[in-house]
N, C-alpha and C positions, 0 to 999 in steps of 0.2 A: 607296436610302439606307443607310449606316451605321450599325448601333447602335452600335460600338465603333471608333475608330479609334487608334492608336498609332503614334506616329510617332519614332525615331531612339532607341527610349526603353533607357538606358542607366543600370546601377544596378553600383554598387563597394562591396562589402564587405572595407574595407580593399586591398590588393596586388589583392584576386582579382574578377576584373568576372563577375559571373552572369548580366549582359546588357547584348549589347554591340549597341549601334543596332539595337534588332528593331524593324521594322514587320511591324504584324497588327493587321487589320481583317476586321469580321465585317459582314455584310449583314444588315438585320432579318429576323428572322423566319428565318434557318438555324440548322443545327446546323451549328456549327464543328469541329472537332477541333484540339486543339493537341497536338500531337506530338513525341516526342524520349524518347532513354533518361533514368533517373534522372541528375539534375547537369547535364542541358541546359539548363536555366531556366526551364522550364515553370511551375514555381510559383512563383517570385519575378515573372517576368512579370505573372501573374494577383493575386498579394499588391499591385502597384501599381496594378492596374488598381480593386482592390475599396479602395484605400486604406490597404492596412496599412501596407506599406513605400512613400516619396517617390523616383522617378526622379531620380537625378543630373542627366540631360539627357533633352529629348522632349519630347512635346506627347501631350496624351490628349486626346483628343474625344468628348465621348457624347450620342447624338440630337442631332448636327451643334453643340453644342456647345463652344466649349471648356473646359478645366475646369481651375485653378490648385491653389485650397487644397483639395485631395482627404483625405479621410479616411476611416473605416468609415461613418459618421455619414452623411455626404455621398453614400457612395455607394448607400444605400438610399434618399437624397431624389431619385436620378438613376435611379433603377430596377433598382439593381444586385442580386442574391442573389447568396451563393455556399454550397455545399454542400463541406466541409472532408473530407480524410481519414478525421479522428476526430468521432466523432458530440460535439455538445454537447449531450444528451437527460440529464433527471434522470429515472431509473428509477422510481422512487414515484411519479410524476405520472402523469394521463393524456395521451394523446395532444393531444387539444384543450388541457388546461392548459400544455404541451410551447409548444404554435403559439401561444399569445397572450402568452407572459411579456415584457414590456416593452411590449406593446399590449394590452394589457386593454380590454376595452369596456367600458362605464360610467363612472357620473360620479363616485358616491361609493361605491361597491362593484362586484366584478366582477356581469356578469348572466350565471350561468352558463348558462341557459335561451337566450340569444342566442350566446353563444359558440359553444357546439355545432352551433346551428344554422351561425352562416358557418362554422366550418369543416368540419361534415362535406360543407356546400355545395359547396365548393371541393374537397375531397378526392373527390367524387362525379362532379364534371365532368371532371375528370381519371382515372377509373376508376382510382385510385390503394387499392381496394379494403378501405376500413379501416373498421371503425367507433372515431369517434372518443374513443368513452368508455372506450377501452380500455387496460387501463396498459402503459405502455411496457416494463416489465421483462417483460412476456409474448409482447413480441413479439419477430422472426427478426429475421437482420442486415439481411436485404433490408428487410423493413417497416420498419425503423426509418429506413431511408435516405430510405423514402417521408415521413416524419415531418420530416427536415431538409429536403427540397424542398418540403414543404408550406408549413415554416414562412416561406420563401422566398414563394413564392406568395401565404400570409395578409398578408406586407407588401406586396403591392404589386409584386412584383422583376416586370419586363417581361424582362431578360436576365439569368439563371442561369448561375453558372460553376462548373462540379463537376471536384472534383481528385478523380484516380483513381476512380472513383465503382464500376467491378468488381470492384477489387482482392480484396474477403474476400467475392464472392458466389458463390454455386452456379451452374451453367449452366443453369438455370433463370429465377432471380432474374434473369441476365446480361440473356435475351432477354426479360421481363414491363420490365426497366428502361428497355432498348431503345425497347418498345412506348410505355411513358411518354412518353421523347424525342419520339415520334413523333405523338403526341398534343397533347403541348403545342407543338409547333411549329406543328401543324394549326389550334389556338388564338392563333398571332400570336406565339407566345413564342422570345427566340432561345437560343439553348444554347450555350455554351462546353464541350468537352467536352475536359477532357487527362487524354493517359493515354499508355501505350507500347503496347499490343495492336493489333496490324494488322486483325485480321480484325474486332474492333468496332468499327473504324473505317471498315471497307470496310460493316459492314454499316449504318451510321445515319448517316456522319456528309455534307455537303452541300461542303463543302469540308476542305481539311485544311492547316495551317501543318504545317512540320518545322523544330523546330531542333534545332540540333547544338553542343555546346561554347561555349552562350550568348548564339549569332547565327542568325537568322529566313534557313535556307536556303529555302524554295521554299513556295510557296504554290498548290496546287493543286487543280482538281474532283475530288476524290474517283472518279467515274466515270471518268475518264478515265487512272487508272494502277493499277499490279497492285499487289497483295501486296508482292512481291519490288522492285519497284519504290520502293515507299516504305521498304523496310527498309534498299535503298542510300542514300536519303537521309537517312535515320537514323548512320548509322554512316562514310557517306563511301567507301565501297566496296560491291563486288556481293557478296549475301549468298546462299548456297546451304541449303534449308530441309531437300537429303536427308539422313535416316539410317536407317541400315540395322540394324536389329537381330535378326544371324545366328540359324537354329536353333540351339540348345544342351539338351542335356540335362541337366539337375540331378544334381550328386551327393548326398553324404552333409548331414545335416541341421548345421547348421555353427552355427546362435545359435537358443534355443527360449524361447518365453515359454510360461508355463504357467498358466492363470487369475491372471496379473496385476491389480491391480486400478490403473487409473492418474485416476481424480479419487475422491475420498473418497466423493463421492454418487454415484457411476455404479453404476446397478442390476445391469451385469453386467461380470464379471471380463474380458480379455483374454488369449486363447491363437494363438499363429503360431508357425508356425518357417520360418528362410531358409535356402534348399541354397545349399553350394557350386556358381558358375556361375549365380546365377540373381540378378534381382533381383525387389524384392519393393517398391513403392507404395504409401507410407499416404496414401491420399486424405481429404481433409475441410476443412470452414472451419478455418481458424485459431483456435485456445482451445478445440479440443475435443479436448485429451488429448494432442497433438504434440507441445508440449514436455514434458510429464510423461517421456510414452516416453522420448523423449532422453537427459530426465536419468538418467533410471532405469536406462538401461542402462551409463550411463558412473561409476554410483555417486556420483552427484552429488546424487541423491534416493532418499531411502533406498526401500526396495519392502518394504513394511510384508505386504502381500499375495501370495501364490504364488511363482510360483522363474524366475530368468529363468541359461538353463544355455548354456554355451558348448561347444562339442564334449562334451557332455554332463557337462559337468562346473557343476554348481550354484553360480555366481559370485554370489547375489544378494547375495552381506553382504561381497564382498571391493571394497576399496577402487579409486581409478580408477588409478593405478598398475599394479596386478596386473592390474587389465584390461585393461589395452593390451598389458603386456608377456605376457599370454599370448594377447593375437594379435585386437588391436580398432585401425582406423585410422579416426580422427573429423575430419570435415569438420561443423563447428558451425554451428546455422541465425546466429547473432550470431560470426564473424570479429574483430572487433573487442574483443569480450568473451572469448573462449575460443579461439582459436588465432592473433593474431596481438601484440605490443607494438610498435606503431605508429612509438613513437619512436628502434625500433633495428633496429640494417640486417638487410638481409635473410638475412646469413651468421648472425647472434643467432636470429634468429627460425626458421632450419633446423637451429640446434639445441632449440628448445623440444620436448620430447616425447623428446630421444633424449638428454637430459643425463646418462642414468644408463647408456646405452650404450656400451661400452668399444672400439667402434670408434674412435666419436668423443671421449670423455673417459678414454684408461687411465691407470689410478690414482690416478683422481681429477684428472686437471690435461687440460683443454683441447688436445687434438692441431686447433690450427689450420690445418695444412698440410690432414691428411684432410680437417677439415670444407671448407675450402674449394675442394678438388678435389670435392666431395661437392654444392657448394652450384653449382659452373660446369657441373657434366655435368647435373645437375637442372632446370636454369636453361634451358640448352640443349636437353634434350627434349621442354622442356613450354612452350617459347618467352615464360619469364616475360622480359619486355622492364624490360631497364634499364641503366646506366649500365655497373654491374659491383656485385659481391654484398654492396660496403662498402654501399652509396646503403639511402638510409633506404626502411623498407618503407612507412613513411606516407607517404610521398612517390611512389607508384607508383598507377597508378589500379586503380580494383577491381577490373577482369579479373585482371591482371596480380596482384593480391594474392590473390587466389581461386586462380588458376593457382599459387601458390606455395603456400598453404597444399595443395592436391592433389596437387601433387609432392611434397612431403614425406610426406605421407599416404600417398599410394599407393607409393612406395617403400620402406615399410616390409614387412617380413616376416610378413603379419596376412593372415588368412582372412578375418576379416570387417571390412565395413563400411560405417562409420554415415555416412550424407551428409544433413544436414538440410539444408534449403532452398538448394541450393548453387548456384542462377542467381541468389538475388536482389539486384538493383540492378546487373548487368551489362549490357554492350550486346549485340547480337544478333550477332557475331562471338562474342565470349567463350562465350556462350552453348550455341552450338555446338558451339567446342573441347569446354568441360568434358563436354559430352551426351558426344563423340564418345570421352573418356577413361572416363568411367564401364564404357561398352559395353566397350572393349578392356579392363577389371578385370573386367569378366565373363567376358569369353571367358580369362581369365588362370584360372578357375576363383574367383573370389574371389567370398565372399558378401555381398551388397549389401542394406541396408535404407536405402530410400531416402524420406526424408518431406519434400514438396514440397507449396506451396500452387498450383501454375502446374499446372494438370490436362493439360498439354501434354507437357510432364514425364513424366506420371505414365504418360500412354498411349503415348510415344513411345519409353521406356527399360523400363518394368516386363514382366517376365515375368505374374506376378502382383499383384492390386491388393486389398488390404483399404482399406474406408471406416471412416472413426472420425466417430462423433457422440455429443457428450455424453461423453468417455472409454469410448465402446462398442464394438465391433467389429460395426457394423450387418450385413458381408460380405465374404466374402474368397471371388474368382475368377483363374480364366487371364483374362489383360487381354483376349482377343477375345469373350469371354463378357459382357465391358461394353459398356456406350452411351453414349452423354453424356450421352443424357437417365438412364440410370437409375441411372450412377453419381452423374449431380444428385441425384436422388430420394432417394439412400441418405445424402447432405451435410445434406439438410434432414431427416434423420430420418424418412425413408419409406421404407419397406419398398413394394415394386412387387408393381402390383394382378396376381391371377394370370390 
């Protein structure tokens, strides 16, 4: 039997259809996977399913029912949980006050004495390892996660549906969450699990949907297809997972931090330097010091603490002007915010960053012809795919905008550089170009700091890998000198037992 059925269900946000006839049906009692890159429809599928957003067209069914007036309301009186992106946890509470806000036990006051008990009950049968009297603001991303699937559970939800649910955790937390799944399904419970990562999905999930560009391509056993296998149906073609990241020697030291200090409370300062030829991996959860770095080096935050020097020349107080122009190319973790304006074509947007360059502007007035010989040969090596260089760049999908903001980048005349989070929300194509450009800016001798949340990234491009936790430089090694497990270790603020 079906806990979930969906049938032709079809949802239009004005022009743009985010799902167009998907059927997806889950069986009780598995773990589902629903599949697909960012912009496939993954969430908006499951936003109808739990009630938030109404299906233009389709039929929903839950425990062989059918179901009309759906709402959030409704779909926790059908058995529905869903576990969100972003936590809804108020930090000053505890855990147990967290799981009962809007189901309070008692008649004329809370009984906190029975509260605790159901749910440390229920967090116990699920080895979900908490004690519930504990305040929320004390605990890791992982446990807090455990706190929104509890609170799932304290209603009542028989089928759980968790969006991205790995995205900001440690390779640790990855595999204890796993275990969770694996647990409550052993319990009766079924799991909706979307996400984009193949290999979590090869390793929990019972069957697996894929969609692609809004439409339910292929619904398959999990067991019975590869990796590579599912990445083509992702993306609509054969996806190749080699890269090769040549020997190279490091040269001269090319960008140096020098006991930085990059969150206000972090107990200890930050010191690295990047050689030319090399790249260098800031690993860590996301909010522990990654964007500070960023800003700080592009003088966009000031660096109140220690000296951050470029070919040895002490930049920490010169403006981000002067720091490009003496030889910094920034790929921004936010595109949309700091290297692209959306709503002008892409020949506007290859000039952002060089408007004071007299190639392209002598004497102050726009040499059009250059830029746009500048903007076809760019266009052309780095296969940004479009119309031609007038066509708006909002109007280009992400790859293809990411590919353009790294040709502009990397064709600058700069020693070093900044690449924050430069895969995210691509398809597994893009993805690859961009890894396969980074490496060829290394072997060009150019120096790389590259801070990634995707540890795939970090092991598969880094020469060298520093951890940051809490604004700290927990470790800095040659990337073979890591493990998953202990660069986890070092994510969650452990130092490795000797």
């Amino acid at each position: 039997m079906y806990a979930v059925e969906m049938r032709g269900i079809t949802k239009r946000f004005g022009s743009f259809t985010a799902n167009d006839h998907i059927d997806f049906c889950v069986e009780k009692g598995e773990i589902h996977c629903l599949l697909g890159e960012n912009g496939a429809g993954k969430t908006t599928l499951m936003n109808i399913l739990f009630g938030l957003y109404h299906a233009d067209e389709g039929e929903l069914i839950i425990d062989g029912k059918s179901v009309t007036k759906h709402s959030a309301r409704n779909a926790f009186l059908c058995g529905l949980g869903m576990v969100h992106q972003h936590f809804m946890l108020v930090d000053a509470l505890s855990i147990w006050e967290n799981v009962i806000i809007g189901n309070e036990p008692g008649r004329f006051s809370i009984d906190r004495k029975e509260s605790i008990r159901q749910v440390q009950a229920i967090a116990d049968s699920y080895n979900f390892d908490l004690n519930v009297e504990e305040k929320v603001s004390e605990l890791s991303v992982g446990m807090k996660q455990r706190v929104e699937i509890l609170k799932t559970l304290y209603r009542g939800a028989e089928t759980i549906i968790l969006d991205e649910p790995t995205a900001v955790l440690t390779p640790q937390e990855v595999d204890q969450l796993l275990a969770i799944f694996r647990d409550m399904k052993k319990q009766g419970k079924t799991i909706i699990f979307i996400t984009h990562k193949l290999n979590e999905t090869k390793a929990v999930s019972d069957h697996v949907t894929v969609l692609r560009a809004g439409k339910s391509i292929h619904t398959v056993q999990t067991a019975d297809v590869t990796v590579n296998e599912l990445a083509g149906m992702m993306v609509g073609h054969e996806v190749s997972f080699e890269l090769e990241r040549a020997a190279n020697e490091p040269g001269e030291v090319v960008l140096s931090l020098q006991n930085v200090r990059l969150l206000p409370n972090a107990q200890n300062t930050v010191s690295l330097d990047v050689r030319a030829g090399e790249i260098v991996g800031i690993a860590g959860v996301e909010g522990n010091g990654q964007k500070q770095l960023e800003e700080m080096l592009l003088g966009l935050l000031k660096c109140k603490e220690g000296k951050i020097s470029l070919y040895g020349e002490d930049i920490s107080s010169w403006p981000t002007r002067k720091r490009v122009e003496k030889g910094i190319s920034y790929i921004p973790s936010d595109r949309y915010q700091r290297a692209i304006l959306p709503g002008f074509s892409i020949l506007d947007n290859y000039l952002l960053g060089n408007q004071f360059d007299e190639r392209y502007v002598p004497h102050g007035m726009i040499d059009y012809h250059v830029l746009e010989e500048r903007a076809e040969e760019l266009m052309k090596a780095y296969d940004v795919r479009a119309v031609d260089e007038k066509q708006s760049i909002g109007s280009l999908s992400g790859g293809n905008q990411q590919k353009m903001v790294l040709s502009r980048e990397a064709s600058k005349d700069a020693g070093f550089v900044l690449a924050c989070q430069p895969i995210r929300g691509l398809d597994i194509g893009a993805i690859q170009y961009i890894r396969e450009i980074l490496l060829k800016l290394r072997q060009q001798g150019k120096a790389i700091l590259l801070i990634s949340a995707e540890l795939t990234d970090i092991f598969q491009l880094s020469d060298r890998i520093a951890v940051l936790y809490k604004g700290e430089l927990m470790d800095m090694r040659k990337n073979e000198a890591f493990t998953t497990q202990s660069i986890g270790l070092l994510m969650a603020g452990q130092k490795e037992e000797a």
